[in-house]
N, C-alpha and C positions, 0 to 999 in steps of 0.2 A: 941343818933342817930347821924350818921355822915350828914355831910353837902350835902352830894350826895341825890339828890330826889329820891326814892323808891317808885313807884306805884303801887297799886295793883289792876287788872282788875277782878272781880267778875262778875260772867255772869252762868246761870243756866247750860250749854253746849255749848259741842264747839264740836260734831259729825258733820259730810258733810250735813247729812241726815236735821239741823236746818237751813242749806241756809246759807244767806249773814252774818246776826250777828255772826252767829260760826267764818265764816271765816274773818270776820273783826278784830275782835276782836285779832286775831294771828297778822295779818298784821300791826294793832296798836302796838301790844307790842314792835314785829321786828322792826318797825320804833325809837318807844321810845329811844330804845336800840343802834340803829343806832346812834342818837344824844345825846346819853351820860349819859340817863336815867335810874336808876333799873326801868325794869316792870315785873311782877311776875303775872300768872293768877290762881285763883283758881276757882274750878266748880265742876260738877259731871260726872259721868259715863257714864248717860244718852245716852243711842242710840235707843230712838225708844223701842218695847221690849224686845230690848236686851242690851248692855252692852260694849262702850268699853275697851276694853284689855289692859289695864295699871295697872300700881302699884298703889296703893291706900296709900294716910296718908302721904304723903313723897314726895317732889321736884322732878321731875323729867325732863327732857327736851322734849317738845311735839311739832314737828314740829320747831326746831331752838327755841323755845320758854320755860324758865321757866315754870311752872306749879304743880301743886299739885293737885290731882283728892279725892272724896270723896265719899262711894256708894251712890246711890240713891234709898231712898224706896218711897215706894207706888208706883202712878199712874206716867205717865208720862206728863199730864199739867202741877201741881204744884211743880215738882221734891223736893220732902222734903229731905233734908241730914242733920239729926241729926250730924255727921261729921263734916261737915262742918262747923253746925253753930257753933260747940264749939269750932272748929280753932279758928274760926272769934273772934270768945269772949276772948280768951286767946291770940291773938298775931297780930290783928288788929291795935294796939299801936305803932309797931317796923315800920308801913308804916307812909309817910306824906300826903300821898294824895290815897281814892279810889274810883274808877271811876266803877261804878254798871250798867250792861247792862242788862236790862228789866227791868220789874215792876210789873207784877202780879207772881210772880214766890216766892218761898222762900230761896232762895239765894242772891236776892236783898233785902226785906224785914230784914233779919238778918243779912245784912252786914252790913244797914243802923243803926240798931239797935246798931250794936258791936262800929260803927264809933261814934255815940253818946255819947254811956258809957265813950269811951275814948278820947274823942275831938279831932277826926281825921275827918280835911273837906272830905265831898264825890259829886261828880257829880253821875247825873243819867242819864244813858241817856235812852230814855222809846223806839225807836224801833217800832214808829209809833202805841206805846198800847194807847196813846191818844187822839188820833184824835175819831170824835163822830163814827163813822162807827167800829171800834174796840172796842169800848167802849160797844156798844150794844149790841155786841155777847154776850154772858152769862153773862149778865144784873148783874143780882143777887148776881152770885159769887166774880165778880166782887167789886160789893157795899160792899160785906162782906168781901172780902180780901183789902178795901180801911179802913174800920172801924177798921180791925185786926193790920194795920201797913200801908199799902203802900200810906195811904192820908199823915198820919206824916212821913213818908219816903220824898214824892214829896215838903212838906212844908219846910223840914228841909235842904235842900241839899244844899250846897253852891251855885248850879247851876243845871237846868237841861240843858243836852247837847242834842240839834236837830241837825239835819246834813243837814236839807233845813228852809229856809227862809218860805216855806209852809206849813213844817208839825210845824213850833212854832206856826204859824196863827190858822191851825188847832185841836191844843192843848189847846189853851188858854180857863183858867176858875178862879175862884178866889180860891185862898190856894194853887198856885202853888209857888213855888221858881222862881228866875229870870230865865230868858231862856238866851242861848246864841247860836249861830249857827258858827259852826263846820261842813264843807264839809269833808268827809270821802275820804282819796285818797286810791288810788288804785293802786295795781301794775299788768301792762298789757302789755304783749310780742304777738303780734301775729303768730299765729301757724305755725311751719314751713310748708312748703308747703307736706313733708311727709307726715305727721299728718293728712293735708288735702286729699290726696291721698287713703290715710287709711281709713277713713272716708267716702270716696265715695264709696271706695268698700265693706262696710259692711252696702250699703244702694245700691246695683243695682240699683234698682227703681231711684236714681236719674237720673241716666247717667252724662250729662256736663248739666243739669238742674243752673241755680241760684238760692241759696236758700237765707231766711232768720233765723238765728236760736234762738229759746228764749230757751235762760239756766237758766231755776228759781225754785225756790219752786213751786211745783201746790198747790196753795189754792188760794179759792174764791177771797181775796181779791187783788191779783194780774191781775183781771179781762181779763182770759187769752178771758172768749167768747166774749170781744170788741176787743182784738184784732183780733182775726180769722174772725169778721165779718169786720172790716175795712182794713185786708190784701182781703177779695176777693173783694171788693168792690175797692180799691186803684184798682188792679189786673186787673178788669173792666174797669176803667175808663184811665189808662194807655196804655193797650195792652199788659201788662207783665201778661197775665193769665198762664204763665208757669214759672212762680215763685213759691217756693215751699216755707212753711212754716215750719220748724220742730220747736217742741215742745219738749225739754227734762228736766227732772228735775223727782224729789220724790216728796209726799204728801199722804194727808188722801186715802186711797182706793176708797173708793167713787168718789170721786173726780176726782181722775185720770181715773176710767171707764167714 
């Protein structure tokens, strides 16, 4: 192994469609890379029911970013890639350090696995699946994908990596590995004023309205209905009742009706 740190970022996908950790995960690597670091990510195909469009088995550059993609069968909660995990198993060795984004998934589970075999430290970082309110959701599966690897996955890790001082608070239980908190940065240009232009015109309905915009995953636990109930309610008590609120993002079908 050369003296240069080589890390490998494992994470179940990196489609738009999975929100903030797909795209974190790119913007870590680019930075790593910035300061002098190998980062390499490996993951799956994974888009939803479908698939993205890449080379499969083989390095390729995914958004300015190294990477290596693997298919994905079955279902897409637990993204299983047979693929993948026998990368991981045969050359998980030639990294000094990997940094695993989720925890109930199987691309976390069998990296953590391969990392063992070969006494390669790994961070976890778990993506807010700790906290009690995620923990809840599917109770059961949950239990039995902690029993299958991901309790000795959390036990074993050099570190798990939180990115707030809140969500380690709301993590804690006993058989974790040490926490460490890690703020996630972010790279943020504001929109040219085109852009913004653009924008108003493929929404009439605003006019020269002020809006507010939330750009997120739709799912429950982003609790979009407090906030629409304390945007009309602010709205109220302000005099800014023509304030608009837009709402964009993907999520469960349900959900989004």
């Amino acid at each position: 192994m050369s003296g240069e740190l080589h890390c490998l970022h494992v994470i179940p996908a990196v489609a738009p469609r999975y929100g903030g950790p797909s795209q974190m995960v790119l913007q870590m690597a680019r930075a790593l890379r910035q300061a002098g670091t190998r980062a390499t990510i490996a993951t799956t195909d994974a888009d939803g029911p479908g698939r993205l469009e890449v080379p499969l088995g083989r390095q390729v550059s995914y958004q300015g970013v190294p990477a290596i993609f693997f298919r994905r069968q079955g279902g897409d909660r637990f993204k299983y890639s047979a693929g993948l995990a026998r990368w991981l198993g045969a050359g998980v060795g030639s990294f000094q350090l990997v940094h695993v984004h989720a925890v109930f998934s199987h691309s976390s589970m069998a990296a953590a696995a391969a990392c063992r075999r070969a006494g390669v430290p790994y961070l976890v970082r778990p993506l807010g699946s700790l906290d009690p309110w995620s923990l809840n959701r599917h109770r059961w599966q949950k239990r039995l994908l902690g029993w299958v690897g991901a309790d000795r996955m959390l036990a074993r890790a050099a570190a798990i990596h939180y990115t707030s001082s809140e969500e380690m608070r709301r993590s804690q239980r006993p058989g974790l590995a040490a926490g460490l908190v890690v703020p996630l940065g972010i790279e943020f240009s504001p929109p040219a004023p085109e852009l913004l232009e653009r924008f108003r015109r493929r929404r009439p309905g605003l006019g020269s309205r002020p809006y507010v915009l939330a750009l997120q995953r739709l799912h429950p636990k982003k609790r979009l209905d407090l906030l629409i109930r304390a945007f009309a309610r602010v709205g109220a008590e302000t005099g800014r009742a023509d304030w608009w609120l837009l709402v964009a993002g993907d999520g469960d079908p349900a959900h989004r009706r």
